[in-house]
ROSE-4610 file (N, C-alpha, C; in Angstrom, 1 decimal, always signed):
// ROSE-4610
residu = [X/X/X/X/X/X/X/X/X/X/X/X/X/X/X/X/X/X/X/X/X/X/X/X/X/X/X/X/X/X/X/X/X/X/X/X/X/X/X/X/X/X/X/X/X/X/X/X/X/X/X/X/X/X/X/X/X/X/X/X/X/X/X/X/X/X/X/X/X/X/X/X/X/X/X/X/X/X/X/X/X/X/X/X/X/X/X/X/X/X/X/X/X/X/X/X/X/X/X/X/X/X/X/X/X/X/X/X/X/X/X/X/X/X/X/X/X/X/X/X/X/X/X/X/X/X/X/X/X/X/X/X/X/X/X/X/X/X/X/X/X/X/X/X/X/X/X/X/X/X/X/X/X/X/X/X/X/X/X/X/X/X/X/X/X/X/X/X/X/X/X/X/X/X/X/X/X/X/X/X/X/X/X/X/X/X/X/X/X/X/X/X/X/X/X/X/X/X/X/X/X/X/X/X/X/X/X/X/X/X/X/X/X/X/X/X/X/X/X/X/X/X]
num = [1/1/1/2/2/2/3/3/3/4/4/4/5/5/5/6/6/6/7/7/7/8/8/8/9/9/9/10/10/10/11/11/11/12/12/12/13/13/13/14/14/14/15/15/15/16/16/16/17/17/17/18/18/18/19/19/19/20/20/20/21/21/21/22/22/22/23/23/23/24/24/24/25/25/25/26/26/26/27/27/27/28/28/28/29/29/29/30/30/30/31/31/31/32/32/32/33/33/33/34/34/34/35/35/35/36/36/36/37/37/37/38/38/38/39/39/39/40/40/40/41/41/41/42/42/42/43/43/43/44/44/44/45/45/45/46/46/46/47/47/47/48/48/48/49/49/49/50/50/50/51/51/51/52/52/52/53/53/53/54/54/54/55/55/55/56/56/56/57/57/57/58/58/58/59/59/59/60/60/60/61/61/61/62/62/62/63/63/63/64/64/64/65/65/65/66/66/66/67/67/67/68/68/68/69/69/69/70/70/70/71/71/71/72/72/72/73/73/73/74/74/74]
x = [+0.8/+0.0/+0.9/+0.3/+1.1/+0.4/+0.6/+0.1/+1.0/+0.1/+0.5/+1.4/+2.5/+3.4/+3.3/+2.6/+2.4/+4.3/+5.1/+6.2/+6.9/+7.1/+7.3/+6.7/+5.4/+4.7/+4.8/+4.1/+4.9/+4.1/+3.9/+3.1/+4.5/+3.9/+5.3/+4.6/+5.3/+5.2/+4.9/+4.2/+3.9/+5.3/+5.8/+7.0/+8.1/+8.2/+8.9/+8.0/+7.0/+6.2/+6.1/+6.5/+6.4/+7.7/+8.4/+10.2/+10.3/+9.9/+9.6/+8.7/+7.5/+6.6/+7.4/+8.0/+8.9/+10.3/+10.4/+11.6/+10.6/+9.2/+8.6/+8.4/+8.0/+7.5/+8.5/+9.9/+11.1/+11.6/+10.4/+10.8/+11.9/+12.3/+13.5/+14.8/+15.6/+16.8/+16.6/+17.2/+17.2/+17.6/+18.4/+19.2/+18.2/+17.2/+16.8/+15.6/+15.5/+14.2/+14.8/+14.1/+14.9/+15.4/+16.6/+17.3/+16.5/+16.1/+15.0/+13.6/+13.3/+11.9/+12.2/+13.5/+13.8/+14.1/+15.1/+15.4/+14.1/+12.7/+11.9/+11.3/+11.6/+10.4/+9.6/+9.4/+8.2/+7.9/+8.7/+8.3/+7.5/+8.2/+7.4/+5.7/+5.3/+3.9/+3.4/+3.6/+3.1/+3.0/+3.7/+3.6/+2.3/+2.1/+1.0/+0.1/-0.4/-1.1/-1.9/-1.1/-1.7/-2.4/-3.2/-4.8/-4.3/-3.2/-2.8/-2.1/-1.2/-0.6/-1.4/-2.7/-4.1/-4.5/-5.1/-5.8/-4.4/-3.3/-2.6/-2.4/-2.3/-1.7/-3.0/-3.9/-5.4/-5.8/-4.9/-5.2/-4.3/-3.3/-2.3/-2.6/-3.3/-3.8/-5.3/-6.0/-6.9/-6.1/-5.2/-4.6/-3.8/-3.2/-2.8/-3.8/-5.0/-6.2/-6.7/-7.1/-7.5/-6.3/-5.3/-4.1/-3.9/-4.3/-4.2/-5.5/-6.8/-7.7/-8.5/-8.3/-8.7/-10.4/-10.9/-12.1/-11.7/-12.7/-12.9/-13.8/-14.8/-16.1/-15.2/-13.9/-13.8/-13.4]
y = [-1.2/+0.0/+1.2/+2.4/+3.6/+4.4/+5.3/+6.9/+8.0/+8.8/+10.0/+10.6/+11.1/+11.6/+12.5/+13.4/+14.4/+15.2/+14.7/+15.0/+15.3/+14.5/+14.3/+15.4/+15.3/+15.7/+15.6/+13.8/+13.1/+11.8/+10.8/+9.2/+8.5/+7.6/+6.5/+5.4/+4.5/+3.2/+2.8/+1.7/+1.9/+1.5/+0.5/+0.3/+1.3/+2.1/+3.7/+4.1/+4.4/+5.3/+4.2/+3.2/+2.2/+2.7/+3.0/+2.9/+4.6/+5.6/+6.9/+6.8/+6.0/+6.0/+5.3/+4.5/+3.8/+4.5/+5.4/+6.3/+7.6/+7.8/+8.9/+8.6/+7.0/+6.7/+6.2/+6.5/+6.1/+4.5/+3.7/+1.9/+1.8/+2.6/+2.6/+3.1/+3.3/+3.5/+4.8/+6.6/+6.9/+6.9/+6.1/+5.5/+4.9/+4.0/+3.2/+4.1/+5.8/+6.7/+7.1/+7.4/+8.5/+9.9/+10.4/+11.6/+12.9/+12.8/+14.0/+14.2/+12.8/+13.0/+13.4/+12.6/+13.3/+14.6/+15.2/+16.3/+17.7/+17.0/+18.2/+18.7/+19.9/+20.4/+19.6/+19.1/+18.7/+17.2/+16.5/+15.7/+14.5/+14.3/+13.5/+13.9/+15.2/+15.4/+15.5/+15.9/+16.0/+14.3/+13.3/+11.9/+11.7/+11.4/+11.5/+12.0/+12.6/+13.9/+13.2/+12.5/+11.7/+10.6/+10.6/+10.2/+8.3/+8.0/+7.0/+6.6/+6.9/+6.7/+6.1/+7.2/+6.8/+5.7/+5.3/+3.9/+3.3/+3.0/+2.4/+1.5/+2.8/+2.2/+2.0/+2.1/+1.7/-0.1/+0.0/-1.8/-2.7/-1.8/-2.6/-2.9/-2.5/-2.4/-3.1/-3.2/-4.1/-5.7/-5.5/-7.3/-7.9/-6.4/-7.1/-7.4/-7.1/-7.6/-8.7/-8.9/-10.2/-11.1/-11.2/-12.2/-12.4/-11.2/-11.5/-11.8/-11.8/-12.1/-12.9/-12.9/-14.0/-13.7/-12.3/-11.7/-10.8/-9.8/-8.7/-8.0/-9.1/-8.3/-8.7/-8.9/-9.3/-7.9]
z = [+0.0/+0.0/+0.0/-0.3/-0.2/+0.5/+1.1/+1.8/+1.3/+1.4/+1.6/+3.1/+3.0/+4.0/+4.3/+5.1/+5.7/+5.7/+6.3/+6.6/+5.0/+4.7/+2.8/+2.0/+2.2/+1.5/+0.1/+0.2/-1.3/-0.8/-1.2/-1.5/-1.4/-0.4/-0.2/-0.2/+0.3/+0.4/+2.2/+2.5/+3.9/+4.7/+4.5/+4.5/+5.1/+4.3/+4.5/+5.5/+5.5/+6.8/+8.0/+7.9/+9.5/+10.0/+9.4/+9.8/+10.6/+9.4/+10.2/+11.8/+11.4/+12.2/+14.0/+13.4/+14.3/+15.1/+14.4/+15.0/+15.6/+15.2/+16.1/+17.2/+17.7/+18.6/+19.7/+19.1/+19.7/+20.1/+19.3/+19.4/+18.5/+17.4/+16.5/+16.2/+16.2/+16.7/+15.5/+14.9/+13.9/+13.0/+12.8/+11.8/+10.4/+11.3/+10.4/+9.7/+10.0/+9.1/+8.0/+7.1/+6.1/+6.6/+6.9/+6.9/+6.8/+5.5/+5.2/+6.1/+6.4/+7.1/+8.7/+9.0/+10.6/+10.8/+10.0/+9.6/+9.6/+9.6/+9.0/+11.0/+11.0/+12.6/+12.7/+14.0/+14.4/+13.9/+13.1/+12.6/+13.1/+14.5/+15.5/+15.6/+15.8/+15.9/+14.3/+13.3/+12.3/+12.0/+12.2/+12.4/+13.0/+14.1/+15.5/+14.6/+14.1/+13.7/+12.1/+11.5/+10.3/+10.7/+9.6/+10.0/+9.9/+8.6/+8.4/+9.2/+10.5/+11.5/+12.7/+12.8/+13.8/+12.9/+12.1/+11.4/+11.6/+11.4/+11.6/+13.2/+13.7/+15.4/+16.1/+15.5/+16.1/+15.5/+14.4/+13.7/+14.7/+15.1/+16.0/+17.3/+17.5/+19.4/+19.3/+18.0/+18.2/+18.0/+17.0/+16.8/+18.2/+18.6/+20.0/+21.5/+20.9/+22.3/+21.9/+20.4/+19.9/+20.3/+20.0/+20.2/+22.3/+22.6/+24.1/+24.5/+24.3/+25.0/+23.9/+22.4/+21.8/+20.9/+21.4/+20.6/+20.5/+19.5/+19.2/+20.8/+21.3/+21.7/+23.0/+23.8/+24.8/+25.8]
């Protein structure tokens, strides 16, 4: 899939936005973001702040309740 990059402000690949995404949230070391995307002000909140980041880390926290408690309705 691709998105739009708020930071970029440019269409990427999700791939590329997990890696940024992953260095906003500080789980990633910065090495592993693109240069230019850390580089921009703010980049951490302008991350947070995309709508594709919230549908993202919202699919993640529902797979991890299903996987720990085993439903959706639990």
């Amino acid at each position: 899939m691709v998105y739009y990059y708020p930071i970029l402000k440019r269409i990427m690949e999700d791939s590329i936005c997990f890696d940024i995404t992953m260095v906003a949230e500080g789980i990633a070391l910065i090495r592993t973001a693109s240069e230019k995307a850390i580089s921009v002000n703010d980049f951490q909140k302008i991350c947070f702040e995309c709508k594709d980041t919230k549908s993202k880390q919202y699919a993640i926290k529902l797979n991890e309740h299903i996987k720990h408690v085993g439903s959706v309705r639990d």
